[in-house]
C-alpha positions as a Markdown table, in Angstrom:
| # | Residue | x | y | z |
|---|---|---|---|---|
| 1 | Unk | 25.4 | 54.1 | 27.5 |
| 2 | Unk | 24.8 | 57.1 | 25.3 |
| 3 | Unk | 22.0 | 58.3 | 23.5 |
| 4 | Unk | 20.2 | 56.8 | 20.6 |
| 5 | Unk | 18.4 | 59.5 | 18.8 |
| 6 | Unk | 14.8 | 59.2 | 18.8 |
| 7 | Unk | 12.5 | 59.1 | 15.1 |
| 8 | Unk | 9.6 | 61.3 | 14.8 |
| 9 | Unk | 6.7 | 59.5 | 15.2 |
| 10 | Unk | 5.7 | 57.6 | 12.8 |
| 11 | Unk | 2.5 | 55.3 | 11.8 |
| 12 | Unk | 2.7 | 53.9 | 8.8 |
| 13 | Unk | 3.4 | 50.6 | 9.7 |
| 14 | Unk | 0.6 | 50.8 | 12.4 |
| 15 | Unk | -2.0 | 52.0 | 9.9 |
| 16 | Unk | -1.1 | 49.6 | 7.2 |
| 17 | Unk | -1.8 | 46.5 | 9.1 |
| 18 | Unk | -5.0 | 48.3 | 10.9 |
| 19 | Unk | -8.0 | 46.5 | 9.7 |
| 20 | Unk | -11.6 | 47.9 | 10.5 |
| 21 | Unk | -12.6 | 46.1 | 13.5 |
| 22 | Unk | -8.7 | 46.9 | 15.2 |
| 23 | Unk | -5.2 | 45.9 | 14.5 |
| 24 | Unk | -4.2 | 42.7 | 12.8 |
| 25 | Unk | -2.5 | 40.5 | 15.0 |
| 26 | Unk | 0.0 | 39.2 | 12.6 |
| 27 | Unk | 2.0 | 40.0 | 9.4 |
| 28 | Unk | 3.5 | 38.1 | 6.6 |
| 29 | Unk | 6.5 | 40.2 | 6.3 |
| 30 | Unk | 4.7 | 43.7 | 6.5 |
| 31 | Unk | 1.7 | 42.6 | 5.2 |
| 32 | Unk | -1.4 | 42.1 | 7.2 |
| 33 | Unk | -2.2 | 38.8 | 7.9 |
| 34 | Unk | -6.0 | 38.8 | 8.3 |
| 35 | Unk | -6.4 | 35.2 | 8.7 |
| 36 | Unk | -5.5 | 34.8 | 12.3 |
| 37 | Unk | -8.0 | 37.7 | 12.8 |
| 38 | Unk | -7.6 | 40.5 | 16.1 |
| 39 | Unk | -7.2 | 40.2 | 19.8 |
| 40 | Unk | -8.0 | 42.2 | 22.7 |
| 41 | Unk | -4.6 | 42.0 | 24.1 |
| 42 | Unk | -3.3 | 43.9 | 20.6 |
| 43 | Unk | -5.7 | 46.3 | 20.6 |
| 44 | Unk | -5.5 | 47.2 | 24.3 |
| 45 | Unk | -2.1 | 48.4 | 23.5 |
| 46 | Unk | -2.9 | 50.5 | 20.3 |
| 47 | Unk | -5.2 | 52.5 | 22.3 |
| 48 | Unk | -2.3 | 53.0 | 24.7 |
| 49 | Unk | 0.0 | 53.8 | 21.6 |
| 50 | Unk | -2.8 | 56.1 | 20.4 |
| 51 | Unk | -2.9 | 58.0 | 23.6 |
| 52 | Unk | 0.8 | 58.3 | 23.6 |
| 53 | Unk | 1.5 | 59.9 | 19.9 |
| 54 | Unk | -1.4 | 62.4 | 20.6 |
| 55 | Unk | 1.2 | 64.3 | 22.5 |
| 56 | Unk | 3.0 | 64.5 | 19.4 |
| 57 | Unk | 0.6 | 64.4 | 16.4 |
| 58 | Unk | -2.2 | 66.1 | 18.3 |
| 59 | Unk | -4.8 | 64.4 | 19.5 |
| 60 | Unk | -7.2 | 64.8 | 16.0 |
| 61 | Unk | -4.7 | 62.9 | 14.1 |
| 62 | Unk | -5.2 | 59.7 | 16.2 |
| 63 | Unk | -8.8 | 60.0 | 17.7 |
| 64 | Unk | -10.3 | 58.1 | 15.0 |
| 65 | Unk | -8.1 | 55.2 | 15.6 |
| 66 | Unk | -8.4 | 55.1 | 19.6 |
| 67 | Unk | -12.3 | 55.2 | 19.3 |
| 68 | Unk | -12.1 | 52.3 | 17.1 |
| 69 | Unk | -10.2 | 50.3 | 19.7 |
| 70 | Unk | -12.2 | 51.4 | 22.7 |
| 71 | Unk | -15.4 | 50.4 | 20.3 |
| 72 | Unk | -13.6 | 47.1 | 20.1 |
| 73 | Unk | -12.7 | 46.9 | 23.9 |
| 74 | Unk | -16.6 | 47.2 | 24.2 |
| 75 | Unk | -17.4 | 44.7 | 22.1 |
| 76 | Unk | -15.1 | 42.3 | 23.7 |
| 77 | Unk | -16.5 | 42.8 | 27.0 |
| 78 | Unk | -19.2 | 39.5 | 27.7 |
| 79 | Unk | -21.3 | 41.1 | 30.6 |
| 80 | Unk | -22.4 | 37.2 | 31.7 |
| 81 | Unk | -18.8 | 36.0 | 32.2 |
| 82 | Unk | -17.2 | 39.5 | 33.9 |
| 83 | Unk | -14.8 | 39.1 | 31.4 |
| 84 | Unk | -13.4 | 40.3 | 27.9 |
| 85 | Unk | -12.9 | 37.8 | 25.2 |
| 86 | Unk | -9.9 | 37.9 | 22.8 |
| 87 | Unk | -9.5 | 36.1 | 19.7 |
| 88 | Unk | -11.8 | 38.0 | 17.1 |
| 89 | Unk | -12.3 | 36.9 | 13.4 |
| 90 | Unk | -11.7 | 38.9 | 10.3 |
| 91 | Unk | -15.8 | 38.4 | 9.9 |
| 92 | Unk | -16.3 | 39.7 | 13.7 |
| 93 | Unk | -16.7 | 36.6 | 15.0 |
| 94 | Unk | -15.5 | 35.6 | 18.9 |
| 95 | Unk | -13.8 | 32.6 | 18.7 |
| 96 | Unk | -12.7 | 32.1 | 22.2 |
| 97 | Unk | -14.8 | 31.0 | 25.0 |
| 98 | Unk | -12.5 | 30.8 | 28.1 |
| 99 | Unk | -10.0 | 33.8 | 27.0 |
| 100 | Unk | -6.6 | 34.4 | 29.0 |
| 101 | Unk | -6.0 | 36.2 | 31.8 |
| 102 | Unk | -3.1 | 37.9 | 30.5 |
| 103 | Unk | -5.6 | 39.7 | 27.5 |
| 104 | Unk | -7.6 | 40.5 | 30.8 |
| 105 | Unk | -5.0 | 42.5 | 32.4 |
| 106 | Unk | -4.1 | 44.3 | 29.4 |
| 107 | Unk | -7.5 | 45.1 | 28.8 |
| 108 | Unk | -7.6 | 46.9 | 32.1 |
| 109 | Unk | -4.3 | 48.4 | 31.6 |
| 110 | Unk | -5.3 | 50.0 | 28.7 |
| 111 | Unk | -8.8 | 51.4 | 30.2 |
| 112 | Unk | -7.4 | 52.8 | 33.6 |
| 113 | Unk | -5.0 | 54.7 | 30.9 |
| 114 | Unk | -7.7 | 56.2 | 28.9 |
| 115 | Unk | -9.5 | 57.2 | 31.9 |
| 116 | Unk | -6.8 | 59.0 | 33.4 |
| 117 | Unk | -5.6 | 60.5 | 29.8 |
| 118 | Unk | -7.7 | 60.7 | 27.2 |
| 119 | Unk | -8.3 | 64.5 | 26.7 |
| 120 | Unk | -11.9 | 64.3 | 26.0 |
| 121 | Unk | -14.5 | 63.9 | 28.8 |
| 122 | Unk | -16.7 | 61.0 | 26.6 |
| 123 | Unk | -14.1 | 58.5 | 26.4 |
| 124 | Unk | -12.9 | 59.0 | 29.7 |
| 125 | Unk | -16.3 | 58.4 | 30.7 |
| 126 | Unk | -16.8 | 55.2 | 28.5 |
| 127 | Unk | -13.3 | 54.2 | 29.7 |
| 128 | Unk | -14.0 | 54.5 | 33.6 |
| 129 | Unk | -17.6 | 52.6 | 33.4 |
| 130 | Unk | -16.0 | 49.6 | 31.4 |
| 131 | Unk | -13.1 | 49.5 | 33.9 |
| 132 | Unk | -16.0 | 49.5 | 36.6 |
| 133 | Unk | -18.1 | 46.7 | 35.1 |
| 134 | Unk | -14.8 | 44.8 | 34.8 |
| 135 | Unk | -13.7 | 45.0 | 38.5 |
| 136 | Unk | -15.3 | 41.5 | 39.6 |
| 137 | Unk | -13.6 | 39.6 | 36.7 |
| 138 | Unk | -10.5 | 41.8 | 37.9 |
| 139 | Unk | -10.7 | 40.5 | 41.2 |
| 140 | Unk | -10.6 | 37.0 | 40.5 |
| 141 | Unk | -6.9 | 37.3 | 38.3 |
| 142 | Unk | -4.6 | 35.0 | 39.3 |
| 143 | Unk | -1.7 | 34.9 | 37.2 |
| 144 | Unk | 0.9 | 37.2 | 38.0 |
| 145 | Unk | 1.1 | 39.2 | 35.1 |
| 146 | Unk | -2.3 | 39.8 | 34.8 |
| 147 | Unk | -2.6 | 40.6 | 37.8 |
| 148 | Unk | 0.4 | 43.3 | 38.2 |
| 149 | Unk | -1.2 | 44.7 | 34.1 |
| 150 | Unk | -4.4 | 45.1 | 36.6 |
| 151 | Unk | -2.7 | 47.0 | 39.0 |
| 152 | Unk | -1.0 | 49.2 | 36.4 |
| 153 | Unk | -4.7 | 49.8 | 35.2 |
| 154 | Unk | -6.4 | 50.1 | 38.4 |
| 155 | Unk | -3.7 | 52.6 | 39.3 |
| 156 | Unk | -4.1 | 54.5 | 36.0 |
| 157 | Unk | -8.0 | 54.4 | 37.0 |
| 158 | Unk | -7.7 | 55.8 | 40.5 |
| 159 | Unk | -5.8 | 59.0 | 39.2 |
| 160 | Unk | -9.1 | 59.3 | 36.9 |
| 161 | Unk | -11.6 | 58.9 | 39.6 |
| 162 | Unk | -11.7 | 57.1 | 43.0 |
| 163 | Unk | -14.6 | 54.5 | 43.8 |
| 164 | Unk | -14.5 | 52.6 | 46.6 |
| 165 | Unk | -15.1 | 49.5 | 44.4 |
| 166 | Unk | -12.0 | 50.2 | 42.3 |
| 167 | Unk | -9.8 | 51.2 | 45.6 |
| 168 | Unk | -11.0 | 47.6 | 47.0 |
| 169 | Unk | -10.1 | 45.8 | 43.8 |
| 170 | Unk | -6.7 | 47.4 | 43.7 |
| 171 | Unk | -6.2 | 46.4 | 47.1 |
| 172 | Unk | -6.6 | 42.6 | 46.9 |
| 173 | Unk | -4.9 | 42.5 | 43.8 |
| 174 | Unk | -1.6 | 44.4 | 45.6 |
| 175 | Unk | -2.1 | 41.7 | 48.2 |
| 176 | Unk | -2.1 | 38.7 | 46.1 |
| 177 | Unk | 1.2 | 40.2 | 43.9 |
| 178 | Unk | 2.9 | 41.0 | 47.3 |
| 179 | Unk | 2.5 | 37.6 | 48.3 |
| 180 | Unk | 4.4 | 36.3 | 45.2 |
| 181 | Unk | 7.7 | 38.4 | 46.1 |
| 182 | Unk | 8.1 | 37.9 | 49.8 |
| 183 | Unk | 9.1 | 34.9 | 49.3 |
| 184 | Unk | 12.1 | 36.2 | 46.9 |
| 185 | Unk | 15.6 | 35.9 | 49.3 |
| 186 | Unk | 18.1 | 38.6 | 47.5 |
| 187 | Unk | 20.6 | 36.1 | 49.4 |
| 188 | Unk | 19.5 | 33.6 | 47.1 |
| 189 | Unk | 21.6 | 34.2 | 43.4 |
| 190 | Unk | 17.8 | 33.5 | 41.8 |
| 191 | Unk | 16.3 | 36.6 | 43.5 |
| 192 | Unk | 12.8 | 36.3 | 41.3 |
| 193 | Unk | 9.2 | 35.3 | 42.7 |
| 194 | Unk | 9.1 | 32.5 | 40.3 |
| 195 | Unk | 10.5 | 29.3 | 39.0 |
| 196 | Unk | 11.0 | 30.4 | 35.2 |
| 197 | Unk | 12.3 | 33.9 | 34.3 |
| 198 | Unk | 9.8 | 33.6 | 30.9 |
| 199 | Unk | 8.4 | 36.6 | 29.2 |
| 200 | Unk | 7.5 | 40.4 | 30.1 |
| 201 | Unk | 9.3 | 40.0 | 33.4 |
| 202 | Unk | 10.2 | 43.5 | 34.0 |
| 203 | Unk | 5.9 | 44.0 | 34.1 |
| 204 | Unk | 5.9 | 42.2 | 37.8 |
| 205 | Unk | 8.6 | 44.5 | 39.9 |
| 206 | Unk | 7.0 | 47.3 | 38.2 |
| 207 | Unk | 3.7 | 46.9 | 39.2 |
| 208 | Unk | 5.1 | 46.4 | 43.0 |
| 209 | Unk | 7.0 | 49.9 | 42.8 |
| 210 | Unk | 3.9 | 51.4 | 41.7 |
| 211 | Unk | 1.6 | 49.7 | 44.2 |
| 212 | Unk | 3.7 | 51.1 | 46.7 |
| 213 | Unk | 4.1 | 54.1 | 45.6 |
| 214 | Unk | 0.4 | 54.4 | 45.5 |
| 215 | Unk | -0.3 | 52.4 | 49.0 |
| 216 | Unk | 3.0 | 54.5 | 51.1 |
| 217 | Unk | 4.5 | 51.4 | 51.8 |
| 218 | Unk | 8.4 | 52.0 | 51.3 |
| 219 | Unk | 8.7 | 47.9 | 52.2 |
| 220 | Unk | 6.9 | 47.2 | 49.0 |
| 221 | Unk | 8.5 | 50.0 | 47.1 |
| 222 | Unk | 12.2 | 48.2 | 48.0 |
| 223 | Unk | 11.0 | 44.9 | 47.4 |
| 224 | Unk | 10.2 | 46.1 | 43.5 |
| 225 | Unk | 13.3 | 48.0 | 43.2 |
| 226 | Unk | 15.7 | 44.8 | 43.9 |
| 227 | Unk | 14.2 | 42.8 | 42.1 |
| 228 | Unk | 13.8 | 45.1 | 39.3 |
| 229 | Unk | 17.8 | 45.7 | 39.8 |
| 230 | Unk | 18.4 | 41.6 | 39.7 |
| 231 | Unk | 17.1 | 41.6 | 36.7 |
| 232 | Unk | 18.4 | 44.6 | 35.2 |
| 233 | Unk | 21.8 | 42.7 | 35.9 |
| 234 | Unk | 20.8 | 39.9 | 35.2 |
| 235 | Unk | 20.1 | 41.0 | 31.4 |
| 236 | Unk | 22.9 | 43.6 | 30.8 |
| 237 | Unk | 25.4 | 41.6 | 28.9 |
| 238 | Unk | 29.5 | 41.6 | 29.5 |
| 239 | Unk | 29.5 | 44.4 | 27.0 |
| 240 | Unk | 26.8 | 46.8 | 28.6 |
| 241 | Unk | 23.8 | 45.9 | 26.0 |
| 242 | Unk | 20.3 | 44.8 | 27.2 |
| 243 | Unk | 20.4 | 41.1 | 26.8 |
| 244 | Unk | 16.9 | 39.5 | 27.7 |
| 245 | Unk | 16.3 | 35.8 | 28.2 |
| 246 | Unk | 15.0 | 34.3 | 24.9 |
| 247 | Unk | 11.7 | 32.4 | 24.5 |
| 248 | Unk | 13.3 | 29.9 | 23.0 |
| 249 | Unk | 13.0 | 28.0 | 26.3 |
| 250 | Unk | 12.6 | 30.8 | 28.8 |
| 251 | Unk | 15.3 | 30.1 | 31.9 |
| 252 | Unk | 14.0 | 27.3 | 34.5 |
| 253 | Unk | 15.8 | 28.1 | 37.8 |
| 254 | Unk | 19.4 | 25.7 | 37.8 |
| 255 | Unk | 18.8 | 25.1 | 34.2 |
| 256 | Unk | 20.0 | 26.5 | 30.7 |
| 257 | Unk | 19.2 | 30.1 | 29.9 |
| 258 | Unk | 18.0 | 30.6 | 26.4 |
| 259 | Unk | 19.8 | 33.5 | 24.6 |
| 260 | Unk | 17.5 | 33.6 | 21.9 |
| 261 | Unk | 14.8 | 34.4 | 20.3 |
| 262 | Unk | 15.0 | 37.9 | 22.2 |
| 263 | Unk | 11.3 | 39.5 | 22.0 |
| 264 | Unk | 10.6 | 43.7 | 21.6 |
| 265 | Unk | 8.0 | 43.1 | 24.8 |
| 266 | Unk | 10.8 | 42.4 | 26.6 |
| 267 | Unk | 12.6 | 45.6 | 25.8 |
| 268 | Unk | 9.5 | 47.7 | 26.2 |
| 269 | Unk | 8.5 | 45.8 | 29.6 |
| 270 | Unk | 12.2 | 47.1 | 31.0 |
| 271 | Unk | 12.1 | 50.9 | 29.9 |
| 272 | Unk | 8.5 | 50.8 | 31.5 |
| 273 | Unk | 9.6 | 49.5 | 34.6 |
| 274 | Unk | 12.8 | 51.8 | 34.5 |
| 275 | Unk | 11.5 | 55.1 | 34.1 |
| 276 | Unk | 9.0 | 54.2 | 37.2 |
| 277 | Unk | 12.1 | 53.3 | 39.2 |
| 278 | Unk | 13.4 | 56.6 | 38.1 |
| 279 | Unk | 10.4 | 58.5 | 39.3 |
| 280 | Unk | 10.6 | 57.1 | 42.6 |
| 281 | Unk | 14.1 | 57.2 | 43.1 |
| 282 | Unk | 15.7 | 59.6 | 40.8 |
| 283 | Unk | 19.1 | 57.2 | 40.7 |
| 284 | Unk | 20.4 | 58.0 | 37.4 |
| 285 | Unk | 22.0 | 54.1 | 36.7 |
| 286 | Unk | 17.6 | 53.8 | 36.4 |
| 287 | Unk | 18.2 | 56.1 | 33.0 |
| 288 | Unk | 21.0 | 53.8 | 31.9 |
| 289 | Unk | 19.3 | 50.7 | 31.6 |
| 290 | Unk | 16.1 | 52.7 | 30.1 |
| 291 | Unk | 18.4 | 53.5 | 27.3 |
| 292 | Unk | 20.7 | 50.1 | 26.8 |
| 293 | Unk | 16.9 | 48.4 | 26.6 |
| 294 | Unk | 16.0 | 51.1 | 24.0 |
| 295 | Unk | 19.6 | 51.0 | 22.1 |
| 296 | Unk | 18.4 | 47.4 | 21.6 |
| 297 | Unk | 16.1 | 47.9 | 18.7 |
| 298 | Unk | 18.5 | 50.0 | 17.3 |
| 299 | Unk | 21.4 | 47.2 | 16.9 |
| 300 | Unk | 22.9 | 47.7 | 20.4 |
| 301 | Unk | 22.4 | 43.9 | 21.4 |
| 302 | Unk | 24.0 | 40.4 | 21.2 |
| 303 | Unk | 23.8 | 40.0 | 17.1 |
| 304 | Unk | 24.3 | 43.0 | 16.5 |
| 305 | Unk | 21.3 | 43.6 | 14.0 |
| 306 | Unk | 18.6 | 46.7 | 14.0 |
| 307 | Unk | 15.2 | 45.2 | 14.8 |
| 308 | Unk | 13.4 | 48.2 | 14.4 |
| 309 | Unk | 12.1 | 50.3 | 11.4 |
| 310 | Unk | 12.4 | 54.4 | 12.4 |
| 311 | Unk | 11.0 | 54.7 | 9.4 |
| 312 | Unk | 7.5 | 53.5 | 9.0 |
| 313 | Unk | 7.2 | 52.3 | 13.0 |
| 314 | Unk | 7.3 | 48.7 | 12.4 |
| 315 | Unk | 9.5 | 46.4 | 14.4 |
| 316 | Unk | 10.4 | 42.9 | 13.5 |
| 317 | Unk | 8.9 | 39.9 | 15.6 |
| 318 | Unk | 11.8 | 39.1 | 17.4 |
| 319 | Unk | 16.0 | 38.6 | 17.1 |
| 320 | Unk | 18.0 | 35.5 | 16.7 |
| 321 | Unk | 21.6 | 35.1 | 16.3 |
| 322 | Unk | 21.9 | 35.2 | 12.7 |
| 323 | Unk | 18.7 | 37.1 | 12.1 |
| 324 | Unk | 15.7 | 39.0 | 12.9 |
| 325 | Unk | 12.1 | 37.6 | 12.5 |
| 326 | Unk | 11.2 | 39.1 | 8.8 |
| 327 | Unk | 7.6 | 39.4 | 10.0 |
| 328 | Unk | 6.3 | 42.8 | 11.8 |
| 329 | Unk | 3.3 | 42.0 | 13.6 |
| 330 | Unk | 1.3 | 43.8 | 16.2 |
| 331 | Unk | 2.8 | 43.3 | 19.3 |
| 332 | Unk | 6.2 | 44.1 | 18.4 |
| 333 | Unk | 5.1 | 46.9 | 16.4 |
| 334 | Unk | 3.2 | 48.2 | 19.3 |
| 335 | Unk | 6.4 | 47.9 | 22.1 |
| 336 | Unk | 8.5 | 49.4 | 19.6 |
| 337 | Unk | 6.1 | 52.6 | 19.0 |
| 338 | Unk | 5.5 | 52.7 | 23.2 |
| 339 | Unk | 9.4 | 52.7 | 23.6 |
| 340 | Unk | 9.6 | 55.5 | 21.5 |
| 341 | Unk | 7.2 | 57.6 | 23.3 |
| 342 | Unk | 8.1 | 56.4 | 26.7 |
| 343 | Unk | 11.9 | 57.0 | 26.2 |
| 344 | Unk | 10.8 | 60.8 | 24.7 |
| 345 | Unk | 8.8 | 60.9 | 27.7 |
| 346 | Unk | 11.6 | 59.8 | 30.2 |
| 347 | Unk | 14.8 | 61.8 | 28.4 |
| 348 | Unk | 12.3 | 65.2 | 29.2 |
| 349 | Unk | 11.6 | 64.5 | 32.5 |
| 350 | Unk | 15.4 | 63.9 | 33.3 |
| 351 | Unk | 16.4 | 67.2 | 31.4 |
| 352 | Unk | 13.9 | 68.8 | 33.6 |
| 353 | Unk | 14.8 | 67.5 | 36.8 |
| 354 | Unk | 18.7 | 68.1 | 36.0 |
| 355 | Unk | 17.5 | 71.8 | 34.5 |
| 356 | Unk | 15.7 | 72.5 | 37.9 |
| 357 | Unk | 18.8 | 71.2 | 40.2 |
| 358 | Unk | 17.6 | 68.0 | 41.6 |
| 359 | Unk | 19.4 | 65.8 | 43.1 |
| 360 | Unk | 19.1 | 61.7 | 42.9 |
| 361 | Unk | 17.1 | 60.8 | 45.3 |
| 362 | Unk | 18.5 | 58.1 | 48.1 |
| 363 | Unk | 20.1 | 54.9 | 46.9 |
| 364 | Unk | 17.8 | 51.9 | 46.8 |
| 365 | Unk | 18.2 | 49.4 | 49.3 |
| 366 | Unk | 18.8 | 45.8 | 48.0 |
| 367 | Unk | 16.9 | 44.1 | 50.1 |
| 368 | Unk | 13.2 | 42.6 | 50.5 |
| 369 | Unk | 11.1 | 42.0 | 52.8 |
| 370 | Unk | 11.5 | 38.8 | 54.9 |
């Protein structure tokens, strides 16, 4: 798979559907939408993108914007309930009373990454102390993706400061995930811990590999890994291009697999999960399938069609086979801007390691744990 260049960073897409309480969730075209309002789960991840492009802008060129989402994550935390709420009017209004657990999960995700990385001691500060209050709602995620986004966050959060609180938390939460994938048989041709292979699926192994990274436990660490390389496989296409299962009706287990509508989260979700794997691992085939899942944006997939802008930053809301979603709303926005960073990120840290004589490190052992 060769290299797709990578744009300069770019925002104008970002800034044009920003309102003043956080990013819209939805666009008509490339116009805000403000009629479906904000959510926590959207501005989670601009705070993440934020954090990401000051490495490239400088961090005065996007601190206004991260302060406004972390004043927003604020906000959203409801001290009664433990928990953050999610759907916001244009007015300000909360408009959900039992939010989900996946805007959870992302809300910790996104605080355990500002208090490891935001280069000024305030926000870390404000960061840490919300992802503190939040560790009793944390502790009673149950879905799996919330829960591995929690462990992403908590993990984030331990390299900003240890507490015994947040180490416990972390803890139960690797417990209840590791529970999930030992009963995966990579015997079995459906080697994934659940019934539907649905959306974001690259966010579970990913959240294993770093739990056992962070834990020591190589068992976990391999259990990640082959899943992660099942499903690498299992969405690389005859012709080598990223080929994620469509949320047009997911794909139940024995049952139809939906080709489209393809989603950017799922392209972002993969590179995420790949670079980790390439951390821990070094194996270079890890590189590959970071940049067939990037060269999908770019027209590298099954219709053939370029789903992001490099231009202004914006991404189109998903990819059918005819045609791409004409709408450019938050989230895909959002995974496209991340994918940028985290493949600049990745592509560095390869040239480095190859630059310095490293070898890959030892192959990964399909297996899991019985």
């Amino acid at each position: 798979m060769r290299e797709r260049a990578l744009p300069p960073t770019r925002r104008q897409h970002l800034e044009a559907i920003t309102g003043p309480l956080g990013i819209w969730q939805h666009a008509d075209g490339v116009v805000p939408d403000a009629a479906f309002g904000t959510c926590t789960d959207d501005v989670a991840r601009a705070l993440a993108v934020d954090l990401l492009h000051r490495h490239t802008l400088g961090w005065e060129a996007v601190r206004p914007s991260a302060l406004k989402s972390m004043a927003y994550l604020e906000a959203a935390f409801d001290e009664r309930a433990g928990a953050f709420r999610n759907f916001r009017a244009a007015d300000g209004r909360w408009l959900d009373d039992a939010p989900s657990q996946d805007s959870q999960g992302r809300a910790l995700l996104a605080l355990g990454t500002t208090a490891r990385s935001a280069p000024e001691v305030p926000l870390r500060l404000a960061a840490s102390s919300l992802l503190e209050a939040a560790l009793p709602g944390a502790a009673r995620l149950t879905s799996p993706r919330a829960v591995a986004s929690a462990i992403l966050g908590l993990d984030a959060g331990m390299d900003g400061g240890m507490t015994e609180s947040l180490q416990l938390t972390f803890s139960r939460l690797v417990a209840r995930l590791d529970r999930i994938f030992v009963a995966v048989d990579d015997d079995d041709e459906w080697t994934w811990p659940e019934p539907v292979l649905a959306y974001e699926n690259a966010l579970l192994p990913h959240a294993l590999i770093v739990a056992g990274r962070r834990a020591g436990d190589a068992s976990m660490r391999r259990a990640g890994l082959a899943v992660l390389d099942w499903l690498i496989d299992t969405q690389t296409a005859r012709g080598g291009n990223f080929s994620p299962v469509g949320n047009d009706g997911w794909w139940e287990r024995g049952g139809r697999r939906a080709t489209f509508s393809q989603q950017p989260i799922e392209a972002t979700a993969t590179i995420l999960a790949v670079a980790t794997a390439f951390d821990v691992t070094g194996d270079p085939r890890y590189r590959r399938a970071a940049e067939a899942a990037y060269a999908w944006f770019l027209g590298e997939n099954d219709a053939r069609l370029v789903v992001a802008d490099s231009d202004t930053g914006g991404c189109h809301d998903g990819l059918s086979e005819a045609q791409v979603n004409a709408n450019q709303g938050a989230e895909s926005t959002l995974m496209w801007l991340t994918a940028v960073e985290a493949m600049r990120s990745l592509r560095n840290r390869s040239w480095t390691s190859r630059a310095l004589g490293a070898q890959p490190g030892p192959a990964v052992v399909r297996a899991v744990r019985s």
